[in-house]
C-alpha positions in Angstrom: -16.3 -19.7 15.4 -13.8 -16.9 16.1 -14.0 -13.6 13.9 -10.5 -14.0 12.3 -9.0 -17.7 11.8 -6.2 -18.1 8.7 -4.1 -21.1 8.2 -1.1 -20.3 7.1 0.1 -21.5 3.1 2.6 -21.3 1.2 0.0 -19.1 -1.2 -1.3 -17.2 1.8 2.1 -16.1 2.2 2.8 -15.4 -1.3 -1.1 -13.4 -1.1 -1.1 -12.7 2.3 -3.4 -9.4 1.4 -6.1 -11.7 0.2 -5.9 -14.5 2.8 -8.4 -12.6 5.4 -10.2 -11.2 2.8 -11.2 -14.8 1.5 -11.9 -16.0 4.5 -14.8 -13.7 5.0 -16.7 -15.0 1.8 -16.2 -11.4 0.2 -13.0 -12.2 -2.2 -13.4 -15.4 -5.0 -11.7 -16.3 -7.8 -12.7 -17.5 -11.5 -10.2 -18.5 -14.0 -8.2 -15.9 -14.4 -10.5 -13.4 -12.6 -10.4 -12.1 -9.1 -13.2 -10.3 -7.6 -13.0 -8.9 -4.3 -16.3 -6.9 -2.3 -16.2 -4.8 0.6 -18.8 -4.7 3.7 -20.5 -1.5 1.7 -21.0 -3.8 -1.5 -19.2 -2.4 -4.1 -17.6 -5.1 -5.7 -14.6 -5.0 -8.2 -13.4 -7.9 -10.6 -10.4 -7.6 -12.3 -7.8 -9.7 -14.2 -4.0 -8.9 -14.1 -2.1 -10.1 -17.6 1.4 -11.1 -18.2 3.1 -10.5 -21.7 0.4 -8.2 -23.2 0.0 -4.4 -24.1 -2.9 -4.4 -21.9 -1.8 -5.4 -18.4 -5.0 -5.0 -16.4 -8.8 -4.8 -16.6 -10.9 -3.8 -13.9 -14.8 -3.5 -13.4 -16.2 -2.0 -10.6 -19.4 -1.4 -9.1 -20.8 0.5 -6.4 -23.8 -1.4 -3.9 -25.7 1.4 -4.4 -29.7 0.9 -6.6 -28.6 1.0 -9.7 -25.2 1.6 -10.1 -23.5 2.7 -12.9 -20.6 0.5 -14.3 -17.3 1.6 -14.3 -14.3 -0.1 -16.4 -10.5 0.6 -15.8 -8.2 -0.5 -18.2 -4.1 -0.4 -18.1 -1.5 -0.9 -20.5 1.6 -2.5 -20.3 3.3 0.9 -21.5 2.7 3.7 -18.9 3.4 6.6 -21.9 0.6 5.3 -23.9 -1.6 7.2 -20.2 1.1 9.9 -20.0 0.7 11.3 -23.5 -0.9 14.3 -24.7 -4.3 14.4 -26.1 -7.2 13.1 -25.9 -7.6 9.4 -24.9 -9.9 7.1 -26.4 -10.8 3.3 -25.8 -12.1 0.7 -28.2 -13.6 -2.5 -27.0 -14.3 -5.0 -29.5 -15.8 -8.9 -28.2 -15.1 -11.7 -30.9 -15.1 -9.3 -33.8 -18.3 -8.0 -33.2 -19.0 -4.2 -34.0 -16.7 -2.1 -31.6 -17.7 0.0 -28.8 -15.8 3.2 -29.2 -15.3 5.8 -26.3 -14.0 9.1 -26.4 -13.9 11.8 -23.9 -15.8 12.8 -21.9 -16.5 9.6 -21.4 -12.4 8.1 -20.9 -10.2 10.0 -18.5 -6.5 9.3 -18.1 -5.3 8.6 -14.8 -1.8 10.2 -14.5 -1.1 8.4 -11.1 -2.1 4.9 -12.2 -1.1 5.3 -15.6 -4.8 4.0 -16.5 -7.7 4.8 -18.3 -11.4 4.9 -16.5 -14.2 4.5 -18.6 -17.8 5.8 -18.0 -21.0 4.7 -19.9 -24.0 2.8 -19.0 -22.1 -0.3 -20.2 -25.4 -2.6 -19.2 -28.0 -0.5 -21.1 -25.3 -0.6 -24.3 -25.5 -4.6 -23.9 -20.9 -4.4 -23.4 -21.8 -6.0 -20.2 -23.8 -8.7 -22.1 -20.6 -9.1 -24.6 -18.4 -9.6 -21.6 -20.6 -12.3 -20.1 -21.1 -14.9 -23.2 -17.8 -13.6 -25.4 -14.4 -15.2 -25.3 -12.0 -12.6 -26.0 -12.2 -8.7 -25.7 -10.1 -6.7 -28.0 -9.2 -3.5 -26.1 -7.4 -0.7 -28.1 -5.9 2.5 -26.0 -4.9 5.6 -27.7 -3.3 9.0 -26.2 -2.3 11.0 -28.5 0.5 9.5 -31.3 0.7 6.8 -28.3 -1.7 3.1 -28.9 -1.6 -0.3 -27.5 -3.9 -3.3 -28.0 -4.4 -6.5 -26.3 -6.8 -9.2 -26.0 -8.7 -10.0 -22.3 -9.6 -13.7 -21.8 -13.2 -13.9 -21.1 -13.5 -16.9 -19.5 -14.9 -16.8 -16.0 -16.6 -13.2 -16.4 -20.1 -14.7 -16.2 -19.3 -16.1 -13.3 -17.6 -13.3 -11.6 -20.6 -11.0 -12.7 -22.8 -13.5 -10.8 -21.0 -13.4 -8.0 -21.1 -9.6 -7.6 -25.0 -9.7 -8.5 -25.6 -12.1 -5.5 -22.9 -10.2 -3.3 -24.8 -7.1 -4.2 -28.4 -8.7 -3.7 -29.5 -7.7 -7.2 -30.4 -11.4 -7.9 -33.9 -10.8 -10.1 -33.4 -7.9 -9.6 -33.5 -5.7 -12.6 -30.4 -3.8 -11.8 -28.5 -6.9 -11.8 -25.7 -7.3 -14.2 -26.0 -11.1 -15.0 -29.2 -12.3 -13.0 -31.5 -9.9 -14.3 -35.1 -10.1 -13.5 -38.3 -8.3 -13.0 -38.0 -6.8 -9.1 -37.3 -3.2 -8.6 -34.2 -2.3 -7.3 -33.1 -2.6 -3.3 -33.5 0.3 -1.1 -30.1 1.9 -0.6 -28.0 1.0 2.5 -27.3 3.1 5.6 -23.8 2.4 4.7 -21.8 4.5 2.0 -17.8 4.0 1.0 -16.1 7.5 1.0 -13.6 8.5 -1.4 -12.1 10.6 -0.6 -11.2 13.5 2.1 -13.3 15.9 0.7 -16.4 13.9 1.6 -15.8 14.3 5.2 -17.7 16.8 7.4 -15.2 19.8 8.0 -14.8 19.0 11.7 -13.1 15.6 10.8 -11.2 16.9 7.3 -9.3 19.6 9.8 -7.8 16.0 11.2 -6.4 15.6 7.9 -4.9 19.3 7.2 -1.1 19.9 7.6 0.4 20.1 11.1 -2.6 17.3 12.2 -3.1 14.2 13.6 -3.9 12.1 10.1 -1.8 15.1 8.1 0.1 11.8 6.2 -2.7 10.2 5.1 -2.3 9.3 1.9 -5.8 10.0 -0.1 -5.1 6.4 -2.1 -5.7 5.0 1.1 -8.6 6.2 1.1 -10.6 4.1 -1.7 -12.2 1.1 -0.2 -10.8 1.5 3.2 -13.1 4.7 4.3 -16.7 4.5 5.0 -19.8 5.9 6.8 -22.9 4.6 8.5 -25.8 6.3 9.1 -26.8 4.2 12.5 -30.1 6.5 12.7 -31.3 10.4 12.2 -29.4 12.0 14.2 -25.9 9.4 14.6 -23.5 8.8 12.2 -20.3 7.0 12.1 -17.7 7.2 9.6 -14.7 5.1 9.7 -11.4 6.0 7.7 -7.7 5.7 7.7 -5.5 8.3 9.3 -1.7 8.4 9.4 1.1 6.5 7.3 0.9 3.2 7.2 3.4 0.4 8.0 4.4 -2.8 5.9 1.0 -4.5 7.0 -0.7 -2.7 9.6 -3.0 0.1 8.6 -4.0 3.0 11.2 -7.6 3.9 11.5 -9.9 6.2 13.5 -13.7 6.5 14.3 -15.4 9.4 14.6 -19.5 9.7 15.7 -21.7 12.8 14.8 -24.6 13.0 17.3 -26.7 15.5 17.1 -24.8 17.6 15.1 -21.2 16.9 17.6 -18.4 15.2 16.2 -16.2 13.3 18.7 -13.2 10.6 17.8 -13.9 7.4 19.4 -11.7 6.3 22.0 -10.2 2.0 21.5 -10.0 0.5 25.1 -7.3 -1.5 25.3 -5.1 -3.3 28.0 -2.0 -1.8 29.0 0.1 -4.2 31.7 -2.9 -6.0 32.9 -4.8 -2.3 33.7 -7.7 -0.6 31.5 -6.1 1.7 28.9 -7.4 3.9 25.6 -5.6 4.6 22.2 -7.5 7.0 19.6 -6.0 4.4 16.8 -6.6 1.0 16.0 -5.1 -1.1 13.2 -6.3 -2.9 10.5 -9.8 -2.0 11.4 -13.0 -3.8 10.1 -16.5 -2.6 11.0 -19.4 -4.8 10.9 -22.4 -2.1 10.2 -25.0 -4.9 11.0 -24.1 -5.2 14.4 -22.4 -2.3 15.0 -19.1 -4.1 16.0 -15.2 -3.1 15.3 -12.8 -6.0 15.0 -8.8 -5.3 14.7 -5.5 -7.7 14.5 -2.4 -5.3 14.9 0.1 -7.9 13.6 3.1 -8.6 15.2 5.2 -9.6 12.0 3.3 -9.6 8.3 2.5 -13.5 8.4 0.3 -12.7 10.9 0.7 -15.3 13.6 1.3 -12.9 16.6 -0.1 -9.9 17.4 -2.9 -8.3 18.7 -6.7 -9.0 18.8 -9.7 -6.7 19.8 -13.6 -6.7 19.2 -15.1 -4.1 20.5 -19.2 -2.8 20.1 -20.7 0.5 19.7 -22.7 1.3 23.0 -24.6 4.5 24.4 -22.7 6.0 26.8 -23.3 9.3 29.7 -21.6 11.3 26.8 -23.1 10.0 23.7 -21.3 6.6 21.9 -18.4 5.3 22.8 -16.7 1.6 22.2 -16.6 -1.0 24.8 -13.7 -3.5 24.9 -15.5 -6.9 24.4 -12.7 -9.4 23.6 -8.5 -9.0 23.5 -6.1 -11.1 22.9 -2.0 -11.4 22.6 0.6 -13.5 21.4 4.1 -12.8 21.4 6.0 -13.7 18.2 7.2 -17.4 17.7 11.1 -17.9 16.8 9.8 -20.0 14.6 6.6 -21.2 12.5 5.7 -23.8 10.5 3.7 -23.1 7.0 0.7 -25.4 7.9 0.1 -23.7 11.2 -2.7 -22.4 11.9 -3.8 -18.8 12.8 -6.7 -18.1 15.5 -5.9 -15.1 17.0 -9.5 -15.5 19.1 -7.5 -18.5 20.9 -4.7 -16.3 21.5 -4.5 -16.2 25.8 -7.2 -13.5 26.5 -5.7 -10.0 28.1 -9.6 -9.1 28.0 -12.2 -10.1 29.7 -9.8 -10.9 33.0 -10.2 -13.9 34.5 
């Protein structure tokens, strides 16, 4: 089966963000809920609501041994965020006694007009709530500023299950829903980064004025940037660089060895000849096998573009990526919604025949 293979619907196009991300096994849906993972296992469910002073809720979770739970939580007024004081957040599940949190524990988000919550949220049983309640009551306060609104319930148990398995805690006494008497996982060699103050110096001077990835923006960064300690003396880290288009996303590689940093070169084909760029779009990295897929798209459907694989191998110099498999396909006039997309049975501009 090819790395990357979409067939094209009328709700594909209407979610084309999500269709690839599905296909991978790392986004599902329940009820109302949508949870999507990434390749470093943090794992977010959230529900989006129509006609209500709350307008979203959001859990996340990193895949690290024990994780702490974090909840976000967005009303429908943006003022209600942008006021002056001190927020706080009540959570109350079918009437039970309410869970109040004040700072330090609630921070307001000026730029998403949110509130982030911090607590251990499974070791205060709110977790539990979520999981067998129906509705949660959610009051936010800023100030002279409140709004309150109910969240459905219904599918949470079975998003938190998802996450548990998609995070391997099943057992596992870190678990959310599937708790049980094993110790926590070992952490991975992979780690999301945040944020552009997490990168070594040598690669944040890429992202300083005047630079090659100077108009990053730093929102880009969350869930899109990671690194991967391969062994003791290599690691890669992955992240975006540059401002992006309507659907394709720059991104560049960079591999300290041995205490050197050096951007990773793409091979590419350029008019039927070997050629390098020091970008590649829409990047996914597969840590496991040390693998880089990307589908520059030719138009946001998707069904022409181009489509690399390449692998990490040990070169004269150190790594370096080697151009496994390319293909190309110009864009149709026309396209039908039931076609299907298989870029990997695109004609091949690599290996030559």
């Amino acid at each position: 089966m090819h790395a990357l293979k979409l067939t094209i619907t009328l709700a594909a196009l209407v979610g084309s963000t999500l269709s690839s991300q599905a296909d991978d096994g790392s986004y599902k849906e329940f009820k109302s809920w949508q949870v999507l993972c990434s390749q470093t296992r943090s794992c977010t469910m959230r529900q989006f609501i129509s006609d209500n002073p709350l307008s979203g809720f959001e859990l996340q979770r990193s895949g690290k041994p024990e994780a702490p739970v974090t909840l976000v939580v967005t009303p429908s007024d943006s003022a209600v965020a942008e006021s002056e004081g001190a927020p706080e957040v009540t959570i109350t599940v079918d009437g039970a006694a309410p869970l109040v949190l004040k700072a330090p524990s609630v921070t307001a988000d000026a730029g998403s007009y949110a509130f982030q919550l911090h607590g251990d949220f499974i070791g205060t049983g709110l977790i539990e709530s979520l999981k067998n309640g129906t509705t949660a009551t959610i009051t936010m306060k800023r100030g002279d500023k409140i709004a309150k609104g109910d969240l459905p319930l219904a599918g949470a148990a079975a998003s938190l299950l998802f996450i548990d398995e998609y995070q391997d805690r099943i057992g596992h006494t870190d678990a959310m829903n599937a708790t049980g008497d094993k110790a926590p996982n070992p952490p991975l060699p992979i780690s999301d980064i945040a944020t552009i103050d997490e990168l070594p110096d040598a690669i944040r001077a890429h992202f300083a004025e005047g630079s090659d990835c100077a108009d990053t923006d730093s929102s880009m960064f969350n869930g899109n940037a990671l690194s991967h300690k391969i062994d003791d003396n290599t690691t890669l880290y992955v992240t975006p660089c540059g401002m992006s288009g309507a659907y394709n996303v720059p991104y560049v590689a960079y591999v300290d060895s041995f205490g050197m940093i050096a951007q990773l070169a793409f091979p590419t084909m350029v008019d039927g000849a070997p050629s390098a760029t020091p970008q590649a779009f829409n990047l996914a990295y597969d840590w496991t096998n040390k693998t880089f897929s990307s589908f520059f798209k030719g138009r946001g459907i998707g069904d022409c573009g181009t489509y690399s694989r390449w692998r990490l191998a040990e070169g004269a110099m150190g790594p370096q990526l080697v151009l496994s498999e390319e293909t190309f396909r110009d864009c149709p006039e026309q396209f039908s919604e039931t076609d299907e997309i298989d870029p990997g049975s695109w004609p091949k501009t690599w290996p030559v025949k």
